[in-house]
C-alpha positions in Angstrom: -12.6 -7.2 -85.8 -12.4 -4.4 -83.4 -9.8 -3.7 -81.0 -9.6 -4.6 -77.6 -9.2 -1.8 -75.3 -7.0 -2.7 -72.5 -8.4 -2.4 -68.5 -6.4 0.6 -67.1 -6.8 -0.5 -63.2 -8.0 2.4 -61.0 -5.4 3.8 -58.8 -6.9 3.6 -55.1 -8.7 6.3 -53.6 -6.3 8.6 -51.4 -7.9 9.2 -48.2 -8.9 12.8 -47.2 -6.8 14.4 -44.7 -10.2 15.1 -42.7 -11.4 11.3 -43.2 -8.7 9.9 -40.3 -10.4 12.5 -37.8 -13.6 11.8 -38.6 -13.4 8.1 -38.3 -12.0 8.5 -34.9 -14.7 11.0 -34.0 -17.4 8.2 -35.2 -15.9 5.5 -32.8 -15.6 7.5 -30.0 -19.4 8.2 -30.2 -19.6 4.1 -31.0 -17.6 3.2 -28.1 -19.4 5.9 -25.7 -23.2 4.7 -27.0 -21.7 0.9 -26.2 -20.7 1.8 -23.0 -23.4 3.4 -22.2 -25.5 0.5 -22.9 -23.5 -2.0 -21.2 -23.3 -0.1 -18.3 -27.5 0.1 -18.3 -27.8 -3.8 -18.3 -25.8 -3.4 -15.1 -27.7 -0.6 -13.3 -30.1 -3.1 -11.4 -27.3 -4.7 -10.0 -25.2 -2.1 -9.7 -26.4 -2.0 -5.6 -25.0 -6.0 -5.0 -22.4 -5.7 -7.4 -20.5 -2.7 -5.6 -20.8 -4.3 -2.3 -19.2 -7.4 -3.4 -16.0 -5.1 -4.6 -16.0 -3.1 -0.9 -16.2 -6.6 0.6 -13.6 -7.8 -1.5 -10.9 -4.6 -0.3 -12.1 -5.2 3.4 -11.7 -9.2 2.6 -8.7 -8.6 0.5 -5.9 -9.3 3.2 -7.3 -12.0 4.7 -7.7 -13.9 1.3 -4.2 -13.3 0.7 -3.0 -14.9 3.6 -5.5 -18.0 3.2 -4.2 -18.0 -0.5 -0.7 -18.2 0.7 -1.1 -20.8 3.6 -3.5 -23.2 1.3 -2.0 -22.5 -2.1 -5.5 -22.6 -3.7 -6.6 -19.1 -4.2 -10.3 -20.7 -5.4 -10.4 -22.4 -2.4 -9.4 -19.8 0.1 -11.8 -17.9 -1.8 -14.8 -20.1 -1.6 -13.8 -20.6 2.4 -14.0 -16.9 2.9 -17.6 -16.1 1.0 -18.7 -19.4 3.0 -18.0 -17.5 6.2 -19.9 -14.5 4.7 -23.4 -16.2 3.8 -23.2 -18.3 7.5 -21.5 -15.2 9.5 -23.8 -12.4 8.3 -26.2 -12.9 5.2 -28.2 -15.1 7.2 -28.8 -13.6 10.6 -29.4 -10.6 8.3 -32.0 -12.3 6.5 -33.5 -14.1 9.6 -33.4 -10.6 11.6 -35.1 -9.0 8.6 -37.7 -11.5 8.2 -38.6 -11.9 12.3 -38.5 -8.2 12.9 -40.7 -6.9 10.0 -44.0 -8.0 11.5 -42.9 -6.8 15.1 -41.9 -3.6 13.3 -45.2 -3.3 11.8 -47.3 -3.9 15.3 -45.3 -1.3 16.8 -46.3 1.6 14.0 -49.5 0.4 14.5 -50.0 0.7 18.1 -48.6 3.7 17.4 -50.5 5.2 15.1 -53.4 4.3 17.3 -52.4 5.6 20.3 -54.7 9.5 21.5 -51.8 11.4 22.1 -48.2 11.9 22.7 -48.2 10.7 26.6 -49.6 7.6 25.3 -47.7 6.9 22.4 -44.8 6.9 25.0 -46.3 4.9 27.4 -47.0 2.6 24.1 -43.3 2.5 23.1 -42.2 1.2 26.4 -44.7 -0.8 28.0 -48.0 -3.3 27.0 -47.6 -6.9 25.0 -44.3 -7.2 23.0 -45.9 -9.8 20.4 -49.9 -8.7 20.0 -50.4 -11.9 18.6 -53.4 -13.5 19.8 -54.2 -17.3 19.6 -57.5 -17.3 18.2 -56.4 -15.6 15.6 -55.5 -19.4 14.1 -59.5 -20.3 14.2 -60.7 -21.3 10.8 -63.6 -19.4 10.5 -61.2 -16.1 11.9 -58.9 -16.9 9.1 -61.7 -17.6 6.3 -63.1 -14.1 7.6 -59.8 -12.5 6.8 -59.8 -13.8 3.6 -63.2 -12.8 2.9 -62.3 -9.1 3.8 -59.4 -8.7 2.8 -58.7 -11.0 0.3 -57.8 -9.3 -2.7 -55.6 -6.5 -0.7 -53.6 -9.9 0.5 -53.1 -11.0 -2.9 -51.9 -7.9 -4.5 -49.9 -7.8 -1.3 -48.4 -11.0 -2.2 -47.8 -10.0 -5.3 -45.8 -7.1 -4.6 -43.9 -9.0 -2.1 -43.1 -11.9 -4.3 -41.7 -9.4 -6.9 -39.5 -7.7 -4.4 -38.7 -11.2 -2.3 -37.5 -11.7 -6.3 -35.2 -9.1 -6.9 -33.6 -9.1 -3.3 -32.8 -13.6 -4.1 -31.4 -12.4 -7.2 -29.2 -9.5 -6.4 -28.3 -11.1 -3.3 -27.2 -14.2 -5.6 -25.5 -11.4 -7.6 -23.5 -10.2 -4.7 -22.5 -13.7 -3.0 -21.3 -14.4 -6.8 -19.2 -11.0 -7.5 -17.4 -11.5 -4.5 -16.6 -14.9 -4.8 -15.4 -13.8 -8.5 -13.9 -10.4 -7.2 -11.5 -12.5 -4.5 -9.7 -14.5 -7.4 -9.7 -11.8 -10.6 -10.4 -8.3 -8.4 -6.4 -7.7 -9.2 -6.9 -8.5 -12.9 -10.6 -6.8 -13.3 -8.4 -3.3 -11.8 -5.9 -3.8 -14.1 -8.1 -4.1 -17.1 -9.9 -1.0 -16.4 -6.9 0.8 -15.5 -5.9 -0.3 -19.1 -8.4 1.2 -20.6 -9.7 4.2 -18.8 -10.1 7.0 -20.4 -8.1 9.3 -18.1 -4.5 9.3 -16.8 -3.2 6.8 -14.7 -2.9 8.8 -11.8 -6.4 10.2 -11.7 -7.7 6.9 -11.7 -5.5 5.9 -8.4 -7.0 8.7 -6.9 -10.7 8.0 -7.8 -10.1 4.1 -7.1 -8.9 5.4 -3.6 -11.7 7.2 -2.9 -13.9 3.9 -3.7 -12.0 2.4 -1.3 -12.4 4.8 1.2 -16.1 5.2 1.1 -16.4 1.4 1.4 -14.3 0.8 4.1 -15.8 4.2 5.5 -19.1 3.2 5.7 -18.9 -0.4 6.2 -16.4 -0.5 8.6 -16.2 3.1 10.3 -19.9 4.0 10.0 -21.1 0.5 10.2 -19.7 -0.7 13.0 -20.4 2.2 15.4 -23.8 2.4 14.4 -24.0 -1.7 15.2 -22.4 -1.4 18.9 -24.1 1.4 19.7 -27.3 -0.4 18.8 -26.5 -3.6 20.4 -25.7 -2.0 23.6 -29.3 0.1 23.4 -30.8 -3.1 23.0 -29.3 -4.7 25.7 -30.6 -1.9 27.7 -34.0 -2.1 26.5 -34.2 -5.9 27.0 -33.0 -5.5 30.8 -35.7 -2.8 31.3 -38.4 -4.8 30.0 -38.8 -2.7 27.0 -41.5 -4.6 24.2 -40.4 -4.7 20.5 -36.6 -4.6 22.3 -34.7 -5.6 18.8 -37.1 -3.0 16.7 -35.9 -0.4 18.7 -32.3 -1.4 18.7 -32.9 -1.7 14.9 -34.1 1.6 14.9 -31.8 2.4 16.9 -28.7 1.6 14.4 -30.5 4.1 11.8 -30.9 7.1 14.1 -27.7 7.0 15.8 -26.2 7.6 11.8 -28.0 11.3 12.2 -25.6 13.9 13.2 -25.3 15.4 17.2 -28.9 13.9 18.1 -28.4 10.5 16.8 -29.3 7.2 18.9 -31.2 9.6 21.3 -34.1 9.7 19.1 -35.0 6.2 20.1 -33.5 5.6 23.7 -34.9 9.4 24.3 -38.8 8.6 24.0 -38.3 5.4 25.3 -37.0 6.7 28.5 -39.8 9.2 28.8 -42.1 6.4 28.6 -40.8 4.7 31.4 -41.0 7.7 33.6 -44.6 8.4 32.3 -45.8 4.8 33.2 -44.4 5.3 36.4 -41.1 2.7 36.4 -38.7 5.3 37.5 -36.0 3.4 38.5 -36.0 2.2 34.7 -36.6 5.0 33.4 -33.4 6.4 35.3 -31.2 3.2 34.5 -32.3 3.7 30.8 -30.8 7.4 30.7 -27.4 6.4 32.1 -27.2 3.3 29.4 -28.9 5.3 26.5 -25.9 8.4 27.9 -23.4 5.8 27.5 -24.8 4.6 23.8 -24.3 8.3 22.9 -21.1 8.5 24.0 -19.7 5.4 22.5 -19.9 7.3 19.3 -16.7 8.8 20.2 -14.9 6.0 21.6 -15.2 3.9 18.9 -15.1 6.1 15.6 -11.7 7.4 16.4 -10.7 3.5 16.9 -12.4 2.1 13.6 -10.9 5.7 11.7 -7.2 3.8 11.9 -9.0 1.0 9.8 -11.1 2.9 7.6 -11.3 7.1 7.8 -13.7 8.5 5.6 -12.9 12.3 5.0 -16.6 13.6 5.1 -18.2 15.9 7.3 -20.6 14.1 9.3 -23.1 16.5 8.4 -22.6 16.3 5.0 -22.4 12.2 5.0 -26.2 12.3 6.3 -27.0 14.8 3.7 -26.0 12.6 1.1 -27.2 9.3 2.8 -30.4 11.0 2.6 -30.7 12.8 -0.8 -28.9 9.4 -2.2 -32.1 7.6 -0.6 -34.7 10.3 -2.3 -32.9 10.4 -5.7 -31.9 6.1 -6.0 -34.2 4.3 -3.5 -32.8 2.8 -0.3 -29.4 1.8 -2.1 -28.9 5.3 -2.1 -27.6 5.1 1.5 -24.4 4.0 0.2 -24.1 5.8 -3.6 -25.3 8.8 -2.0 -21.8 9.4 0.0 -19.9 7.7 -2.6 -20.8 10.1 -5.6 -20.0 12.9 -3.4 -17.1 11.7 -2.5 -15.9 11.3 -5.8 -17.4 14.9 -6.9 -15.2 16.4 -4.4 -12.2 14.2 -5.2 -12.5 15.4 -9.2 -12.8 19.2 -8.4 -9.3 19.0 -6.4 -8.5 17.2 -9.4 -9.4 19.9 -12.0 -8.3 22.5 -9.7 -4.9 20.7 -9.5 -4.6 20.3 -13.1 -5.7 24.3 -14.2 -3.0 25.4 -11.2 0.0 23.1 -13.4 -1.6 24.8 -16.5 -0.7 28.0 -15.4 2.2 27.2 -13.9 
């Protein structure tokens, strides 16, 4: 009988001196591909999901003193987004919804109209609605659907898939900032956490979040809002037709630098004159004078609640390259990613000057 030869257990593998590096390397490169992923399944929300965090920081103080007086932070919380679908989701969605097909009319008399003289005289006088009764007849309708029935459907369509996206991202947004009022504190502590850069670099960049939301909602907002309401108020006295397009309008222009409202109140004033009301037309230039000048009443008062340190040239720049390079969101990541360039260039420049120090 042979001899048993005895199992000599192998002595475990010592690990290379280059292995520990190269493991890290490997789940960095994990970690960043993960990220990266996670962070696309949020990129068609990303629009809803950041205005539910800057109406969480402009909400913020007022949900901790509801917290405080009720002693239910999930109740204070609820109370608050309650008061932002009744206060201003819905007459946002009902002013969207009534306005469109006025807005529509409008571009279309427009667009019709010979020249320039009467495209003024359009924009301040003739039939506000252009809706015409007949237009209910049967045999109108059946005709419409005859001509134009398969541009209507695949207009349908397309409006169905948008009417979509905006339910759901505005479900998104009601949600997040329901969430954001009872774990916004712990959500900013967990990224501070883990944030791949020092504490104090990420104050600053969270600031400037802050600051471009509060900026734009609050400072920007605002001012464009009051000096549209007053325009329309204005244009409603003077008999104006399509009165809330044009103070919708209104709101948008008066964001452009030096010219602003006077884009909209401008024209429609020359109308007025044109079609001969000249005691409008003159009452219309001293309200659409004081629009412009509300600008600088107000922006100085709304800067002690929320100052956004852009140029104002360079905040329509970027409102308007963020709309050309993201869609109409980009009115708001527009400002804030250049914001946040400029805030990480002091940064770096910061950090070399210590270096060399």
């Amino acid at each position: 009988m042979s001899e048993s030869r005895a199992i000599v257990p192998l002595a475990p593998r010592q690990p290379s001196p280059n292995s520990r590096p190269t493991r890290d390397r490997a789940l960095s490169w994990l970690v960043f591909a993960l990220t990266l992923a996670a962070a696309a399944t949020l990129v068609p929300f990303w629009a809803p999901l950041m205005l539910a965090a800057w109406g969480t920081l402009i909400a913020w103080p007022l949900q901790q003193r509801l917290s405080k007086a009720l002693r239910r932070p999930k109740l204070s919380a609820a109370l608050l987004t309650g008061l932002l679908v009744v206060l201003i989701l819905l007459p946002i969605v009902v002013a969207t919804l009534s306005l469109s097909g006025s807005a529509i009319a409008l571009g279309q008399r427009l667009a019709e109209s010979k020249n320039g003289a009467e495209a003024l005289k359009t924009l301040s006088s003739g039939d506000a609605s252009g809706f015409d009764l007949k237009q209910l007849a049967p045999e109108h309708a059946l005709e419409l659907i005859r001509q134009h029935g398969a541009t209507a459907l695949a207009a349908a369509r397309k409006i169905f898939g948008a009417a979509s996206v905006a339910l759901i991202g505005l479900v998104v947004f009601v949600s997040g900032f329901y969430t954001l009022l009872i774990e916004g504190k712990a959500a900013h502590d967990w990224l501070l956490e883990r944030a791949p850069i020092s504490r104090a670099h990420f104050h600053r960049l969270a600031n400037v979040f802050s600051e471009v939301g509060r900026g734009l909602v609050v400072g920007v907002g605002l001012t464009a809002l009051s000096q549209g309401a007053v325009a329309t108020i204005g244009y409603l006295a003077m008999g104006v037709p399509q009165a809330l397009v044009l103070g919708m309008l209104t709101i948008f222009a008066s964001l452009i630098p030096s010219v602003g409202s006077a884009l909209v109140w401008g024209p429609v004033t020359a109308g007025l004159a044109l079609s001969g009301r000249h005691g409008a037309a003159l009452v219309m230039l001293i309200i659409g004078l004081f629009v412009s000048v509300i600008d600088n009443l107000l922006r100085p008062l709304f800067a002690r609640y929320a100052d956004l340190a852009m140029n104002s040239l360079v905040l329509f720049v970027s409102m308007l390259g963020g709309i050309v390079v993201f869609g109409a969101w980009g009115l708001l990541l527009g400002p804030l990613l250049v914001r946040w360039a400029s805030e990480g260039l002091s940064m770096l420049r910061e950090q070399r000057a210590e270096q060399r120090a």
